[in-house]
C-alpha positions as CSV (number, residue, x, y, z in Angstrom):
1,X,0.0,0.0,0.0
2,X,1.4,3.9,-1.0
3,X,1.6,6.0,2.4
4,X,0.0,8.8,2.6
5,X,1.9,12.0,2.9
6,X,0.7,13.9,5.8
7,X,0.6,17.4,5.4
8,X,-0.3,20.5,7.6
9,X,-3.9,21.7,8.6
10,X,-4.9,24.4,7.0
11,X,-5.1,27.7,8.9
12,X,-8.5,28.5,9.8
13,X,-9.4,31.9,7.9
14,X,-11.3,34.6,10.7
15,X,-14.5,36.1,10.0
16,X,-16.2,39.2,10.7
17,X,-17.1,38.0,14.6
18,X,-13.1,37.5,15.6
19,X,-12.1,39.6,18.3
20,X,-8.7,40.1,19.5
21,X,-7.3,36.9,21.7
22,X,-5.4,36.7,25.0
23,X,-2.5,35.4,23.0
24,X,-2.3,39.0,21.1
25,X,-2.5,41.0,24.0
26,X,0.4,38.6,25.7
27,X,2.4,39.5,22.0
28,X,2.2,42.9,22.4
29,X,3.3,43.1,25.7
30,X,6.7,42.6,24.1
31,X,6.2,46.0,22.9
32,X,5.6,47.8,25.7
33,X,9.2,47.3,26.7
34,X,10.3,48.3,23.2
35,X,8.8,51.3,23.6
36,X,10.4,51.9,27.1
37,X,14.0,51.4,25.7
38,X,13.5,53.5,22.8
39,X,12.9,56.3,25.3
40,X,15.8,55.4,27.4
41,X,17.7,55.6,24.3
42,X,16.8,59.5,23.9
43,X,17.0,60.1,27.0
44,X,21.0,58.6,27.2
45,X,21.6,59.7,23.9
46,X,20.5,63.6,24.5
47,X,21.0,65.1,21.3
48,X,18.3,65.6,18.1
49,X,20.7,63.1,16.3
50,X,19.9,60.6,19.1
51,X,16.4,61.4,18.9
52,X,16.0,61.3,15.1
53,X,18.3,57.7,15.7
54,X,15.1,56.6,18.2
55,X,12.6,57.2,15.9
56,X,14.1,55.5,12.9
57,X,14.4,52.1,15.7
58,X,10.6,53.2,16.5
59,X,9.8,53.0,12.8
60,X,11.2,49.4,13.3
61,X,9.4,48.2,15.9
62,X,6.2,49.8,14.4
63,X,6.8,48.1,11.1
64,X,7.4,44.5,12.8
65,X,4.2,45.0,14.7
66,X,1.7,45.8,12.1
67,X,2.5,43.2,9.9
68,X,1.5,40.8,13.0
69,X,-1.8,42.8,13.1
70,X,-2.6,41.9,9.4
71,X,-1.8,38.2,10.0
72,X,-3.4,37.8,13.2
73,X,-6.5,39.4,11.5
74,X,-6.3,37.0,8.6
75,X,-6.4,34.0,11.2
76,X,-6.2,32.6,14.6
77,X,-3.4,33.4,15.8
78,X,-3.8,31.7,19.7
79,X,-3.5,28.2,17.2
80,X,-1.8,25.9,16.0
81,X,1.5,26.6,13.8
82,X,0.2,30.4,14.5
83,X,0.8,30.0,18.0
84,X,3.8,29.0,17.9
85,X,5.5,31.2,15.2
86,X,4.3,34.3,17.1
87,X,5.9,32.8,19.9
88,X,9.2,32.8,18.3
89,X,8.7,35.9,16.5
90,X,7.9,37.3,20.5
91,X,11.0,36.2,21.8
92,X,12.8,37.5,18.7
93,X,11.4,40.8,19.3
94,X,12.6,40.8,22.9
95,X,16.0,39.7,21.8
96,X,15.8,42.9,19.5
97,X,14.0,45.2,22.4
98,X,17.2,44.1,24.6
99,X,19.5,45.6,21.9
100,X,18.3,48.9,21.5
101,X,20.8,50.6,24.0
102,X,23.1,49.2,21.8
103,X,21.9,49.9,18.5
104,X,24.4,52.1,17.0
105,X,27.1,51.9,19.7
106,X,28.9,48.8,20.3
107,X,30.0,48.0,23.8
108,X,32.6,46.1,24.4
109,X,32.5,42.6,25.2
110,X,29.4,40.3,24.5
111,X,27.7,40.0,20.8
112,X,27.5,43.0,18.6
113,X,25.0,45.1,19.2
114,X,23.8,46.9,16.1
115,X,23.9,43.2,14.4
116,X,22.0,41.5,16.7
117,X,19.2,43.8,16.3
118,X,19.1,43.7,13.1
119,X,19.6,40.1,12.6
120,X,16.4,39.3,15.0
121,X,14.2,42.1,13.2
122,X,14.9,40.1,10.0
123,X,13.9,36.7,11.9
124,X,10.6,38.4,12.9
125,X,10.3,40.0,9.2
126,X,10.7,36.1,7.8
127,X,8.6,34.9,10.3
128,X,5.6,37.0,9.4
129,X,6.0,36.6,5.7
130,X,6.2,32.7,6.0
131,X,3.6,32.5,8.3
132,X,1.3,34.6,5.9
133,X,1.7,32.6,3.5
134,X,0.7,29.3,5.4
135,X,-2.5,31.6,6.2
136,X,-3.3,32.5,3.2
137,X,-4.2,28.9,2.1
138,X,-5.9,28.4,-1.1
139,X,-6.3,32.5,-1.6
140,X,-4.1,32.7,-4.9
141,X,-4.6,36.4,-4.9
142,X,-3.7,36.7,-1.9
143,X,-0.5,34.6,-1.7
144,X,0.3,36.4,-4.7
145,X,-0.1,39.7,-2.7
146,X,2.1,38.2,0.1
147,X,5.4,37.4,-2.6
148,X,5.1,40.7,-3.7
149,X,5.4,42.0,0.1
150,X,8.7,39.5,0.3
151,X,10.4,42.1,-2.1
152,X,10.5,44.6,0.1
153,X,11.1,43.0,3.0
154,X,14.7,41.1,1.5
155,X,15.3,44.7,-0.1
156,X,14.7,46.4,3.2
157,X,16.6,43.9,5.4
158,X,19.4,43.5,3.2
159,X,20.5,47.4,3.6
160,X,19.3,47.3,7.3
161,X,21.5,44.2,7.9
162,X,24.6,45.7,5.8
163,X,24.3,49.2,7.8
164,X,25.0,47.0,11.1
165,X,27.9,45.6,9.7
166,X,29.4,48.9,8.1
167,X,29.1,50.6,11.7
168,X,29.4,54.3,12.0
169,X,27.5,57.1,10.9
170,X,26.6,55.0,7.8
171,X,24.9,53.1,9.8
172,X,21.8,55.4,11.0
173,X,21.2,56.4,6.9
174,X,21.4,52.5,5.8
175,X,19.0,51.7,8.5
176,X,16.7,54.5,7.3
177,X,16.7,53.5,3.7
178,X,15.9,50.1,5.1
179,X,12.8,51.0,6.8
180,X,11.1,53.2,4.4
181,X,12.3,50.9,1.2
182,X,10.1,47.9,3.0
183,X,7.4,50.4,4.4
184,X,7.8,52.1,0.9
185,X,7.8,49.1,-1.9
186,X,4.8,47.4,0.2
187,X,2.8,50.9,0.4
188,X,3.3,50.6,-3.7
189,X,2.2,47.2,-3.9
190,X,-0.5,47.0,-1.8
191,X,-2.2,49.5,-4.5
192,X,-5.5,48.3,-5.4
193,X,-4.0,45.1,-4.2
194,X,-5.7,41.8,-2.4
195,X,-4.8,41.9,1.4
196,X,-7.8,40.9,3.0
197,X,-9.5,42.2,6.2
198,X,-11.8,39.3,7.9
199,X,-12.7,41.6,11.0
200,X,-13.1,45.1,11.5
201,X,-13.7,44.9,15.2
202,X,-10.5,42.9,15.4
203,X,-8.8,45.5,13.3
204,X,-9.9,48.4,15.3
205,X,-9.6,46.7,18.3
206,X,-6.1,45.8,17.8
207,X,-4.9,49.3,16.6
208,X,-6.6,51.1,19.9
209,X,-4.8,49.0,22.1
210,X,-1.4,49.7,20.5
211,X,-2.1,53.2,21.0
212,X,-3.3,52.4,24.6
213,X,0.2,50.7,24.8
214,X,2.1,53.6,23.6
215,X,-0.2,55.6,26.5
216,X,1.3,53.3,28.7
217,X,5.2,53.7,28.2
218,X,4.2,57.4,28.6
219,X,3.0,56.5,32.0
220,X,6.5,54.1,32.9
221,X,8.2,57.1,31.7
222,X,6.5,59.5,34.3
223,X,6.8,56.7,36.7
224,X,11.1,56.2,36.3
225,X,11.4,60.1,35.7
226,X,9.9,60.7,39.1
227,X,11.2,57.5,41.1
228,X,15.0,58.2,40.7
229,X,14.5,61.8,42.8
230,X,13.1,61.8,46.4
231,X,9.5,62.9,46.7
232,X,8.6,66.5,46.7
233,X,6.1,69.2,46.0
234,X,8.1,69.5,42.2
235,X,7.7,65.9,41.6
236,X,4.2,65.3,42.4
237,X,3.3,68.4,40.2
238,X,5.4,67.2,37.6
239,X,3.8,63.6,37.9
240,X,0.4,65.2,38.2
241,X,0.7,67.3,34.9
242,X,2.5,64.5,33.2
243,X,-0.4,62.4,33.4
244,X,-2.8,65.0,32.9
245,X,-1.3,65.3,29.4
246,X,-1.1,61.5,28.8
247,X,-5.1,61.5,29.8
248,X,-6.0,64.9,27.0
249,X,-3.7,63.0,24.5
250,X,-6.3,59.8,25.2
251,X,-9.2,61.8,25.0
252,X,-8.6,63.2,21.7
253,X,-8.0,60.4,20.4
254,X,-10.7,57.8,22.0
255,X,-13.2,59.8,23.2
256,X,-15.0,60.3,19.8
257,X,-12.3,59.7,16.9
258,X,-11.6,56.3,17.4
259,X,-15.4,55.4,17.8
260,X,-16.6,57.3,14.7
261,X,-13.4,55.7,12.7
262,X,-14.5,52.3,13.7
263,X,-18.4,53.2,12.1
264,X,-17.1,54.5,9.0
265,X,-14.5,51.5,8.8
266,X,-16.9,48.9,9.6
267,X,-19.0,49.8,6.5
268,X,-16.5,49.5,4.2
269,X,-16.2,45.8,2.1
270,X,-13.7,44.1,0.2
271,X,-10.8,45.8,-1.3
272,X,-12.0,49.4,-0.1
273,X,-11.5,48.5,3.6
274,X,-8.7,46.9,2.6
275,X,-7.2,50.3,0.9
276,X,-8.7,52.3,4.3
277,X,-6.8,49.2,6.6
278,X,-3.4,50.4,4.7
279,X,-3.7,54.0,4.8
280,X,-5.8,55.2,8.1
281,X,-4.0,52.3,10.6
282,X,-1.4,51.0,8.9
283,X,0.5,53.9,7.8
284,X,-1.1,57.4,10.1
285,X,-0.8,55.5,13.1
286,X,2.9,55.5,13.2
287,X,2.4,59.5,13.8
288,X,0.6,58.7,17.0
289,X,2.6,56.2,18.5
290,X,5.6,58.3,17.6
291,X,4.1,61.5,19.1
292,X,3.4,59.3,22.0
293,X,6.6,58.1,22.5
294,X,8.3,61.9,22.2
295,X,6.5,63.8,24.1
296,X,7.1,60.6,27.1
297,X,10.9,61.5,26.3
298,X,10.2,65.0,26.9
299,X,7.9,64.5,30.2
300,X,10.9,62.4,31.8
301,X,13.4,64.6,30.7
302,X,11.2,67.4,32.6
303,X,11.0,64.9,35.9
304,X,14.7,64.5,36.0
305,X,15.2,68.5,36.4
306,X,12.0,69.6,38.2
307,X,13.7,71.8,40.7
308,X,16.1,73.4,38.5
309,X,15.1,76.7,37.6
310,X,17.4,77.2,34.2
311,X,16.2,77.1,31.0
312,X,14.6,74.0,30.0
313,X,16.3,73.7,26.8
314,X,15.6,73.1,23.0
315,X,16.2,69.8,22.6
316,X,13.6,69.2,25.2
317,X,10.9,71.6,24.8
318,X,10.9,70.3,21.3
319,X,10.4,67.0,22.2
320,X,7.6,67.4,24.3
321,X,6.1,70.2,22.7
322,X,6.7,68.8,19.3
323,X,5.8,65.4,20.1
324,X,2.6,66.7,21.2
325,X,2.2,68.6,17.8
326,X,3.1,64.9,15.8
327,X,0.2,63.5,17.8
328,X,-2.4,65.9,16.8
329,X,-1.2,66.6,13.7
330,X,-1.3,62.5,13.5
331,X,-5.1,62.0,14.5
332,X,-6.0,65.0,12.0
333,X,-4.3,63.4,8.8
334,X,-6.1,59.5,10.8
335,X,-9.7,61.7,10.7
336,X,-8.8,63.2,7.3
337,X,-8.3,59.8,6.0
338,X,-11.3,58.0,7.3
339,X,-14.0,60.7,8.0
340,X,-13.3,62.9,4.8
341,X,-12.8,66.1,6.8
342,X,-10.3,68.4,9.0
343,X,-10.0,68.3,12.1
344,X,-9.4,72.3,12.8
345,X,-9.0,73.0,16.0
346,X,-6.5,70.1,15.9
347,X,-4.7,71.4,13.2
348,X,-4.2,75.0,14.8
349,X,-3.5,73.0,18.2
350,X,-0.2,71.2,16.2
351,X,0.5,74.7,15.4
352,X,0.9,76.2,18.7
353,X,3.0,73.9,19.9
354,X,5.2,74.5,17.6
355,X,5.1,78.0,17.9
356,X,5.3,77.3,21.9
357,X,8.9,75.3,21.6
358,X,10.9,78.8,21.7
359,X,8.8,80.2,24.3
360,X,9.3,76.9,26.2
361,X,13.1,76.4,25.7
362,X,14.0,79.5,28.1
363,X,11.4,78.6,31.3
364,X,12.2,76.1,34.2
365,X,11.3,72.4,33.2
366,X,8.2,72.0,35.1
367,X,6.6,75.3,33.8
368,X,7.3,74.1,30.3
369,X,5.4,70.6,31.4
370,X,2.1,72.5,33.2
371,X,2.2,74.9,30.0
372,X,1.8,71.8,27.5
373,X,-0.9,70.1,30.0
374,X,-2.2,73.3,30.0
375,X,-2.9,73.9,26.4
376,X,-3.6,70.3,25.8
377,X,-6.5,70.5,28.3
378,X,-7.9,73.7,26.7
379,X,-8.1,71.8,23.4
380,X,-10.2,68.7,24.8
381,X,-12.5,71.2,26.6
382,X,-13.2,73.3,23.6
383,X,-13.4,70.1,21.6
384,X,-16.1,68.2,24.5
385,X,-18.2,71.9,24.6
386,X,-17.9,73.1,20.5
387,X,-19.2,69.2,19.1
388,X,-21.0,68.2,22.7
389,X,-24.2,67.0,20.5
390,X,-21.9,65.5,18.1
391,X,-20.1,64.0,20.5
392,X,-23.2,62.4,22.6
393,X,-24.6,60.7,19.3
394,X,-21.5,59.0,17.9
395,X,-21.0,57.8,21.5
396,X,-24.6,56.4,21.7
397,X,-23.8,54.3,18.8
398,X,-21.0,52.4,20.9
């Protein structure tokens, strides 16, 4: 008698009532501390170089986690071959997360820094695209959809791989080419292309908490800026107004953007939500989680100097101020996207803080903080009063 050849079970495909799983949450957790040592990195690094270096490792992490939201929307990912590929592509990630003090500075002794960064952000990068194409099953369009993807991701990895080795200042602009030639060549391709999007609850689901996570490492960044000084009247304002202006940054974004986003998304089919998936989360996300992720740098920078009464400096006011100014500019180009309009008051908001980073340079620290919780605040209010009846029926649709 012929054996038969046994061959794997097919992925099971989600459908419109998956919902994000345990298993995801546990994933992203991974993050979190991702996040955390990119701030760390800015904050030892103290210059706009350093800063510019951060968000170029940010872009990174960002790209390695939404191409895990894409998958884990196309199937199960708590199951199976899933589970156990995200597994590997979670510890990878760590292993990568544990290099980023190291990332363009090689200390001496152990492994090499810079490489082993980039070596584990191209196991996760091969991990994703393989397990994609497991997912994708019989859907010829969209394995074909997934090869195209691959390009990119060799190109992008290749340069991102050789930058680690060359070392040096070459090493930030190789690295930078390699993140925008695999975020680029896939934006390209996925043009009127055939990604699939089962869930929309799932989708929206999963990008809200990654914001919520960004939130977060804004909150550990309050919380280390204020442990390493003893507690005082400074630190306790500067904690309070810290998360003040992590809570105004949630509002905007949750209170009534996220929940009329989800409506529009949710009644969009086929390749159009698709197209909406790439541009509104995919791509004007980053802008938030970036902004995020700044203006924590700033708010620690602010908690390490509370009591000084010197200028607070460009480099910092310009990271808090202009992180801010990312974030809303970031949810206005999100809105744009999604709801077809402008977000105005958002849009002149961005625009005072940037006019506010030379007024903030030359005042103490913790002024600079309360001034940017300050104006944050004022935009929510105006925002909650202006579109109240707005605001109550989009909410009612929850």
């Amino acid at each position: 008698m012929r054996s038969q050849r046994r061959t794997l079970p097919t992925a099971r495909v989600s459908d419109e009532s998956h919902r994000v799983t345990t298993f995801e949450l546990f994933f992203d957790l991974v993050f979190v501390f991702a996040f955390t040592q990119v701030t760390g990195f800015m904050t030892h690094e103290h210059s706009f170089f350093g800063v510019f270096q951060g968000l170029i490792i940010l872009s990174m992490l960002w790209w390695s986690w939404v191409c895990y939201s894409w998958l884990a929307n196309q199937t199960h990912a708590d199951e199976g071959l899933m589970r156990l590929g995200l597994a590997t592509a979670m510890i990878s990630m760590f292993i990568a997360a544990l290099a980023i003090p190291e990332s363009f500075t090689d200390l001496e002794g152990g492994l090499n820094g810079p490489l082993v960064l980039s070596v584990a952000y191209v196991v996760v990068r091969v991990l994703h695209l393989s397990l994609y194409a497991y997912a994708a099953g019989d859907d010829v369009p969209l394995r074909r959809q997934v090869l195209k993807a691959t390009a990119g991701m060799m190109l992008g990895s290749a340069l991102i791989v050789t930058g680690a080795l060359v070392g040096g200042s070459a090493q930030t602009w190789f690295w930078a080419a390699g993140v925008a030639t695999d975020a680029g060549i896939t934006y390209v391709t996925s043009a009127r292309g055939d990604w699939r999007v089962h869930s929309t609850a799932h989708w929206t689901e999963r990008y809200g908490l990654v914001v919520i996570l960004a939130l977060g490492e804004s909150i550990v960044a309050i919380g280390v800026g204020a442990s390493a000084e003893p507690v005082s009247v400074p630190i306790l304002l500067g904690a309070f107004a810290g998360v003040t202006l992590s809570i105004c940054l949630w509002w905007l974004h949750f209170d009534v953007t996220a929940i009329a986003a989800e409506h529009r998304f949710a009644a969009l089919r086929g390749s159009a939500r698709a197209t909406m998936a790439v541009d509104a989360y995919t791509y004007l996300h980053l802008p938030l989680v970036a902004g995020i992720v700044l203006s924590a740098f700033g708010v620690e920078e602010v908690l390490a100097h509370t009591t000084e009464t010197e200028g607070f400096g460009t480099l910092g006011a310009s990271a808090l101020y202009g992180g801010t100014a990312l974030y809303l500019l970031g949810s206005t180009a999100f809105w744009r996207r999604i709801g077809g309009g402008w977000k105005k008051g958002r849009l002149g908001g961005s625009a005072v803080m940037l006019l506010f980073i030379p007024v903030a340079a030359p005042l103490a620290p913790l002024a600079a903080l309360v001034l940017v919780a300050v104006v944050t605040g004022l935009l929510v209010a105006a925002e909650s009063t202006l579109y109240a009846e707005t605001r109550a029926a989009v909410r009612a649709r929850r």
